[in-house]
BAFI-3210 file (N, C-alpha, C; in Angstrom, 3 decimals, decimal comma, padded with zeros to 6 digits):
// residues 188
n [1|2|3|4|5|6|7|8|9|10|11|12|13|14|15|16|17|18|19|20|21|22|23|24|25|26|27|28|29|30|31|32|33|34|35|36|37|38|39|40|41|42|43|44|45|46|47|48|49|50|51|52|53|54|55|56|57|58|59|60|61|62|63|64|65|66|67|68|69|70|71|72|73|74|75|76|77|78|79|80|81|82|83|84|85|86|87|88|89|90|91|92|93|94|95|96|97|98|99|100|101|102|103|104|105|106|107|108|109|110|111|112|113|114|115|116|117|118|119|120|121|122|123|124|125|126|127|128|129|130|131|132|133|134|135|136|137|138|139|140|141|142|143|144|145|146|147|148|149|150|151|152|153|154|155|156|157|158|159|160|161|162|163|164|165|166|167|168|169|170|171|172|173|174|175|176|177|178|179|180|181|182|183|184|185|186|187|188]
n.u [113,602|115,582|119,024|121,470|124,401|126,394|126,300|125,350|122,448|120,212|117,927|115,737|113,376|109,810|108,954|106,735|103,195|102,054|104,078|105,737|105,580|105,247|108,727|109,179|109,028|110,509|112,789|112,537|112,777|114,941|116,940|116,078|116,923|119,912|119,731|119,520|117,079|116,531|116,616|114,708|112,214|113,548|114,709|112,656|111,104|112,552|113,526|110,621|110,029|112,096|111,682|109,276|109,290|111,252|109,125|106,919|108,930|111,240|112,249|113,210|111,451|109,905|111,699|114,212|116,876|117,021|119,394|120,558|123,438|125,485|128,402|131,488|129,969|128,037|124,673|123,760|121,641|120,524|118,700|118,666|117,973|117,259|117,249|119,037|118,632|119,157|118,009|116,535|116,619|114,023|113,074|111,120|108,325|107,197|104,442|101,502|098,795|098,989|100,892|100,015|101,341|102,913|100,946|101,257|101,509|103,513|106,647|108,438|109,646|112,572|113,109|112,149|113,899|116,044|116,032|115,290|118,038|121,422|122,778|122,882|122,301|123,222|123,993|125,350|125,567|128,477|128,958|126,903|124,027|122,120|121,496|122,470|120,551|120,819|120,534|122,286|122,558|123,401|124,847|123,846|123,707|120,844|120,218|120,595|118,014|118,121|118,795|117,114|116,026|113,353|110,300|108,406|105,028|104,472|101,909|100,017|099,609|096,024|094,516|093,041|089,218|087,314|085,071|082,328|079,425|076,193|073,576|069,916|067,720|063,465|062,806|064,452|066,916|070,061|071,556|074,536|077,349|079,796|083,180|084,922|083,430|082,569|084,720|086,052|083,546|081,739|080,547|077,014]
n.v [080,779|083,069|084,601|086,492|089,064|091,438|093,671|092,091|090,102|086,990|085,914|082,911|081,471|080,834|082,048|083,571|085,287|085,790|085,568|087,868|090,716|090,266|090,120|092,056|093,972|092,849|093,362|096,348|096,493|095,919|097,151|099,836|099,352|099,101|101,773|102,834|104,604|106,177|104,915|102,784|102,482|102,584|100,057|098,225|098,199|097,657|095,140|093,997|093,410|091,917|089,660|089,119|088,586|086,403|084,466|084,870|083,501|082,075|078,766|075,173|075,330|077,591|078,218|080,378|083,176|085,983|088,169|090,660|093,103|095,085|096,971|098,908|101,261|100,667|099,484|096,360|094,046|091,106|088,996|085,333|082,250|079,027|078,860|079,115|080,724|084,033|087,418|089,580|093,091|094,766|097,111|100,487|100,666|103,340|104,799|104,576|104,576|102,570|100,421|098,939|097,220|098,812|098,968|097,026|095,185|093,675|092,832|094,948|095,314|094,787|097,001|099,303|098,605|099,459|102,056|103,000|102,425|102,510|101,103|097,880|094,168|090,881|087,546|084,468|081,367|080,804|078,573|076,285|075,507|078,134|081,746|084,674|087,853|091,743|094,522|098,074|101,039|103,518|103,867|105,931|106,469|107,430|110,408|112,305|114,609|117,643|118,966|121,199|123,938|123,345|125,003|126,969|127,865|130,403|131,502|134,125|134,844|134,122|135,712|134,176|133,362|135,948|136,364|137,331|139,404|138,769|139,982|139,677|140,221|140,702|138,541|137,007|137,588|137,620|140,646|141,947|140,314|137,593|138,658|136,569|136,013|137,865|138,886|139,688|140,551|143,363|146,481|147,686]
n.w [095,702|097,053|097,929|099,235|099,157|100,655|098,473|096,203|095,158|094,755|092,637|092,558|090,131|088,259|085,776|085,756|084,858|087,623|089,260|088,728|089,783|092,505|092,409|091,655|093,494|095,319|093,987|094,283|097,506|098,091|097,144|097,977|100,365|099,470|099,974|097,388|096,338|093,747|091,891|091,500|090,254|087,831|087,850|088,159|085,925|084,218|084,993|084,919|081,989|081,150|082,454|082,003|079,204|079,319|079,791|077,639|075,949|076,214|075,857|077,469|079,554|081,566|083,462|085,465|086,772|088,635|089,176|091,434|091,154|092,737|091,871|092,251|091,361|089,942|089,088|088,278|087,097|085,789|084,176|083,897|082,055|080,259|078,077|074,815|072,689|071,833|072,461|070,275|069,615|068,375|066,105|066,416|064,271|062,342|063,230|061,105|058,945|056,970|058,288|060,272|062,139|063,896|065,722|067,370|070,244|071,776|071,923|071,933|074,487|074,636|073,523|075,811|077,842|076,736|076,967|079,464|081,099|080,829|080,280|078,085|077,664|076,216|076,549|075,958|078,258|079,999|081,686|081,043|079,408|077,553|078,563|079,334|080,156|080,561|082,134|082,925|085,560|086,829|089,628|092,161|095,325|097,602|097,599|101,649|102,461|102,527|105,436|106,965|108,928|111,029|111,232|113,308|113,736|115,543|117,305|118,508|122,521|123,913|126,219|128,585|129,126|130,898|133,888|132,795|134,306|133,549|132,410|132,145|129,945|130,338|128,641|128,491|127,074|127,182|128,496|128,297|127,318|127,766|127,941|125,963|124,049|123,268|121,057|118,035|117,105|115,947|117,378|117,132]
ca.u [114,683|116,129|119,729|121,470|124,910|126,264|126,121|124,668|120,958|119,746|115,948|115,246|111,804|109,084|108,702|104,791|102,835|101,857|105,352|106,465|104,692|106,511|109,916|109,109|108,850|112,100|113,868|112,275|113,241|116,737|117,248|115,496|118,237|121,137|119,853|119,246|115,930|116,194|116,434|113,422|111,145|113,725|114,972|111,468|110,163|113,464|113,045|109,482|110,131|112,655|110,638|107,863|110,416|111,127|107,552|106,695|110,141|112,006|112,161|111,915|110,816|110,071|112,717|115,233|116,977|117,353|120,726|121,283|124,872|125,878|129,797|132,013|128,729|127,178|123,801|123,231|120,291|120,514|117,547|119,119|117,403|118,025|116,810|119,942|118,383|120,180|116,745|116,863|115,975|112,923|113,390|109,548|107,841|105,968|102,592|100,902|097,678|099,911|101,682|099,372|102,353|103,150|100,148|101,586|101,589|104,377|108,026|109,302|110,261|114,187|113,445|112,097|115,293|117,504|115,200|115,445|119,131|122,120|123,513|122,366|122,916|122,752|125,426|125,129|125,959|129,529|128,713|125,978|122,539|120,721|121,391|121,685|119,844|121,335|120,617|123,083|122,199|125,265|124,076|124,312|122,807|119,933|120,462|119,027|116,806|118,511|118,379|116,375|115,719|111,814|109,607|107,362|104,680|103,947|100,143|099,143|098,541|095,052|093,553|091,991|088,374|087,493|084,000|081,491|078,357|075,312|072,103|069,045|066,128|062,476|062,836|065,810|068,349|071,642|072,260|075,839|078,031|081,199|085,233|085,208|082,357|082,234|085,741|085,825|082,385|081,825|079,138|076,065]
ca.v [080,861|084,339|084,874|088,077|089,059|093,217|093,533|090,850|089,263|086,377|085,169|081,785|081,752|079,901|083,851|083,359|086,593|085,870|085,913|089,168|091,415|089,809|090,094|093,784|094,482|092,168|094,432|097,598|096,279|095,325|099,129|100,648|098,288|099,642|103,477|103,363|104,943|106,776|103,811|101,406|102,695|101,682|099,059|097,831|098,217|096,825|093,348|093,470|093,326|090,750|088,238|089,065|088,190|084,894|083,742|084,762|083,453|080,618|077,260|074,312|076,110|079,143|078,698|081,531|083,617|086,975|088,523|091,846|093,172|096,538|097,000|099,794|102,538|100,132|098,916|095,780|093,329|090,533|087,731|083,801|081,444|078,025|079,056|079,842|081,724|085,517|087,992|090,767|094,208|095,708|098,443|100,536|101,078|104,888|104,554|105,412|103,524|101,604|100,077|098,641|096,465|100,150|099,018|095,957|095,365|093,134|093,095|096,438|094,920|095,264|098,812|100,175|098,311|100,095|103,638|103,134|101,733|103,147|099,993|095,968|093,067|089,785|086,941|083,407|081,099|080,201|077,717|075,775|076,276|079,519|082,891|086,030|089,213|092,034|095,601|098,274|101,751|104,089|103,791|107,081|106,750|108,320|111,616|112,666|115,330|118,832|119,588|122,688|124,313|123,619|126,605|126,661|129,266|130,948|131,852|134,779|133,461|134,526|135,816|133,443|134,644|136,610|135,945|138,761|139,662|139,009|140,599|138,986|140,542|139,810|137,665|135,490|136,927|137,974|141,986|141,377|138,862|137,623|138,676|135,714|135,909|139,044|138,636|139,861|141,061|144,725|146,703|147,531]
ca.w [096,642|098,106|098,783|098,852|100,292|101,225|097,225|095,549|095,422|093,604|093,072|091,481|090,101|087,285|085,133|085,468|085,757|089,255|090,352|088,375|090,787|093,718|092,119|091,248|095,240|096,185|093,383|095,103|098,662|097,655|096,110|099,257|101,621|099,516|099,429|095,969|095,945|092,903|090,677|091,831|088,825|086,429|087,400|088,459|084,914|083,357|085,320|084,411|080,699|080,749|082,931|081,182|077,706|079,421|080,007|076,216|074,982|076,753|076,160|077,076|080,384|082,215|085,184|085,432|088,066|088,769|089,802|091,269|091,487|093,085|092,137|091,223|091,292|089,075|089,015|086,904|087,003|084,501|083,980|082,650|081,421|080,271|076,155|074,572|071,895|072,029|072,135|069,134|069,813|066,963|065,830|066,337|063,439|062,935|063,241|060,050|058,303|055,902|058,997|061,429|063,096|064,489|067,223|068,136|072,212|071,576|070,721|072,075|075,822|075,012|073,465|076,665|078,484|076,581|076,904|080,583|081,441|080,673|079,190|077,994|076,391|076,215|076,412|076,271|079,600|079,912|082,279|080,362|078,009|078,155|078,511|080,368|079,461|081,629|081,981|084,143|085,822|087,061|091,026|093,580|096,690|097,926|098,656|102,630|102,313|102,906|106,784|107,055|110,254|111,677|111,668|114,477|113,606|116,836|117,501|119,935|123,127|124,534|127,505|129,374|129,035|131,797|134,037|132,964|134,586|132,320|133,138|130,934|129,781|130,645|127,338|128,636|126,354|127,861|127,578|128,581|126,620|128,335|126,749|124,935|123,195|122,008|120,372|117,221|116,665|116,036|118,238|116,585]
c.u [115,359|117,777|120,453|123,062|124,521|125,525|125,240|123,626|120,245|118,353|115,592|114,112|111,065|109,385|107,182|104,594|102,317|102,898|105,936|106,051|105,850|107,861|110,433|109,375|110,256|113,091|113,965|113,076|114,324|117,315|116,802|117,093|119,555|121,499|119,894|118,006|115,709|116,158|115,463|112,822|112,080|114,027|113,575|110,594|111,258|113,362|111,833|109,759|110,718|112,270|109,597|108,754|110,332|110,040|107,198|107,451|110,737|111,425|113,302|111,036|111,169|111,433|114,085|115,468|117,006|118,449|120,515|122,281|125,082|127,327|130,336|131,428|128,308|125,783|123,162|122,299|120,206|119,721|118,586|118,263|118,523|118,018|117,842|120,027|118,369|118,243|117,153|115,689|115,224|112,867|111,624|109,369|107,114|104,946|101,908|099,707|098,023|100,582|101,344|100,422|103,146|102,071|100,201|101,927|102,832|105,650|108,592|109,399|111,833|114,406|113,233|113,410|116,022|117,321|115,724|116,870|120,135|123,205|122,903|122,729|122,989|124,151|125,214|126,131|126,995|129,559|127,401|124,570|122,002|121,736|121,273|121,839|120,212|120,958|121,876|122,463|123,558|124,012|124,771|123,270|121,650|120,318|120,009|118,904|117,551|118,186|118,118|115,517|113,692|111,719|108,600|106,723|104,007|102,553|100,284|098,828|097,370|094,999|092,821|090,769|087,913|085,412|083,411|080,190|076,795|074,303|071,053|067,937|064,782|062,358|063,890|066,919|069,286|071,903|074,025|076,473|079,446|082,071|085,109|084,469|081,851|083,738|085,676|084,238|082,250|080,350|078,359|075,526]
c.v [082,223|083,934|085,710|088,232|090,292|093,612|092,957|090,322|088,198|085,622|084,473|081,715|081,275|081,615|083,256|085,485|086,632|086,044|087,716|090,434|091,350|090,054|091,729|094,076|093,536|093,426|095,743|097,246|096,552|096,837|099,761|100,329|099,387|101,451|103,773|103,288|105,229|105,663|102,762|101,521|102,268|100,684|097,684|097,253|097,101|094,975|093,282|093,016|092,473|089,597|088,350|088,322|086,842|084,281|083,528|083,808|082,183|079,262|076,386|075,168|077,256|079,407|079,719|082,161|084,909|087,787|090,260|092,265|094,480|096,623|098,260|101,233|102,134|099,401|097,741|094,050|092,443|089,485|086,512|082,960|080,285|077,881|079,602|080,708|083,034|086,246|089,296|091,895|094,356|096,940|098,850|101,175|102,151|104,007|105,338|104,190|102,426|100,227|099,624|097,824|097,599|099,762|098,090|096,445|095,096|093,207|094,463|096,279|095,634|097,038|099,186|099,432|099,313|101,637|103,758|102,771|102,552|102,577|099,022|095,527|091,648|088,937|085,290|083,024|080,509|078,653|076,560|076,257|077,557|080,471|083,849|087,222|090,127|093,769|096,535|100,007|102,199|104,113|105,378|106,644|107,648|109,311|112,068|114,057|116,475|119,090|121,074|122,958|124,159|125,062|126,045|128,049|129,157|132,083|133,009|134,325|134,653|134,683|135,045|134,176|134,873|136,215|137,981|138,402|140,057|139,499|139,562|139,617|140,170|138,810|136,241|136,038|137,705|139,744|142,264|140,765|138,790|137,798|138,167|135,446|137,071|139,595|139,236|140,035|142,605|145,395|147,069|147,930]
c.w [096,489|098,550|097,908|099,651|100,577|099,687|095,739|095,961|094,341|093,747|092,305|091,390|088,826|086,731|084,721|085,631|086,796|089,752|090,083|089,303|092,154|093,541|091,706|092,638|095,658|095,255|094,551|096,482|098,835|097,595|097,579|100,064|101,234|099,403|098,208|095,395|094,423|091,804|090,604|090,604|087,730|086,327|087,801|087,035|084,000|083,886|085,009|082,668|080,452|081,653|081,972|079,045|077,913|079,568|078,458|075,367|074,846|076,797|076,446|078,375|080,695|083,414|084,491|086,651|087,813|089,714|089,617|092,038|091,602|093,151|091,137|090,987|090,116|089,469|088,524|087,585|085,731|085,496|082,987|083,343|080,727|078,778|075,625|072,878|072,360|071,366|071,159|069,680|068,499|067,249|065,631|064,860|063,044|062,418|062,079|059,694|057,539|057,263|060,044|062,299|063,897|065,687|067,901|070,113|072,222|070,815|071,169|073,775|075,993|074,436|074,563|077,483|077,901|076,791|078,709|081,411|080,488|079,640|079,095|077,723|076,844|076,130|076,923|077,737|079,167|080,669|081,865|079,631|078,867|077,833|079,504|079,936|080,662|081,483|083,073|083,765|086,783|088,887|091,939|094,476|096,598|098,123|099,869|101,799|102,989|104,509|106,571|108,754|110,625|111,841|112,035|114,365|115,286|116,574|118,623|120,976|123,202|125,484|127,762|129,121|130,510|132,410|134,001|133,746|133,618|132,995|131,961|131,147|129,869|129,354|127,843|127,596|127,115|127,089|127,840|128,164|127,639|127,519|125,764|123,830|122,273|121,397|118,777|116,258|116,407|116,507|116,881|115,614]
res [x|x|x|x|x|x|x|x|x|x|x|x|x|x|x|x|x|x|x|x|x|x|x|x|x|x|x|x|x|x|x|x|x|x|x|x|x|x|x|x|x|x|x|x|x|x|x|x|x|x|x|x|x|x|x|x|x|x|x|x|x|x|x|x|x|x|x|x|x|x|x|x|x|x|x|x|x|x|x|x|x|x|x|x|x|x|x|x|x|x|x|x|x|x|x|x|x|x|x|x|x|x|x|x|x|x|x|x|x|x|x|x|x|x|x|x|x|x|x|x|x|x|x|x|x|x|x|x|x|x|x|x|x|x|x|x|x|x|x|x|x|x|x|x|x|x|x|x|x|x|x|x|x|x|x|x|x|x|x|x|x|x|x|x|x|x|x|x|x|x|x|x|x|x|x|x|x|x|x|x|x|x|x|x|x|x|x|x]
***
């Protein structure tokens, strides 16, 4: 379920990875609608990570919504859930031979949130179980696109070409060429 007002958009949804895809493109849309191009990629990647959190994370189920709130020249996008276990950022580990948990896939979701967002955090539901995980992005508009005057390159016109008089040799070839044809050739 979809509803949205001038500001505000909210998208109830299972957090499968078939839906995350779809919910990536309502974000994008949403951001397009309010002229806030420049932020789709993050906040595109930041709702991926925390659906993708709740699928891995939440119990007893996957259902959760997604709220986004444009107030103030704020940006913020928070994922709840009905799991009211609070998610802990990990800290990454360097990558050395000693340290193979340095190549983990997993577990560094809320680091790139916080790499990409300006602010986060997490905060249980005042209103009953669960949780909501929230990122925020300072919002400007799109900028348009500098008006700059059209340049219209102007071409030469041409001469029509002109009717010549060919003669042709007992061979058939033409000792004559017409204007147009002998254009940029140089005699012999």
């Amino acid at each position: 379920m979809i509803s949205h007002s001038r500001r505000h958009c909210v998208v109830e949804l299972q957090a499968l990875p078939s839906r995350i895809g779809q919910i990536r493109r309502i974000v994008s849309a949403q951001l397009r609608h309010w002229q806030l191009d420049p932020l789709i990629d993050r906040a595109a990647l930041g709702v991926t990570e925390l659906l993708s959190n709740v699928h891995r994370h939440a119990q007893p189920d996957k259902t959760c919504t997604v709220e986004i709130e444009l107030r103030l020249g704020r940006l913020t996008v928070s994922v709840i859930d009905n799991d009211p276990r609070l998610p802990v950022l990990r800290e990454p580990l360097p990558q050395t031979p000693q340290t193979p948990e340095a190549l983990e896939t997993c577990g560094r979701g809320l680091a790139l949130v916080a790499a990409v967002s300006e602010a986060w955090g997490a905060r249980h539901r005042p209103d009953g179980p669960g949780k909501a995980v929230w990122f925020s992005l300072r919002a400007a508009p799109a900028s348009p696109a500098p008006s700059q005057p059209v340049r219209i390159k102007t071409l030469p016109v041409r001469e029509p070409a002109r009717a010549a008089s060919v003669t042709m040799d007992p061979q058939g070839v033409p000792t004559a060429l017409p204007v147009a044809a002998s254009v940029g050739t140089r005699p012999g």
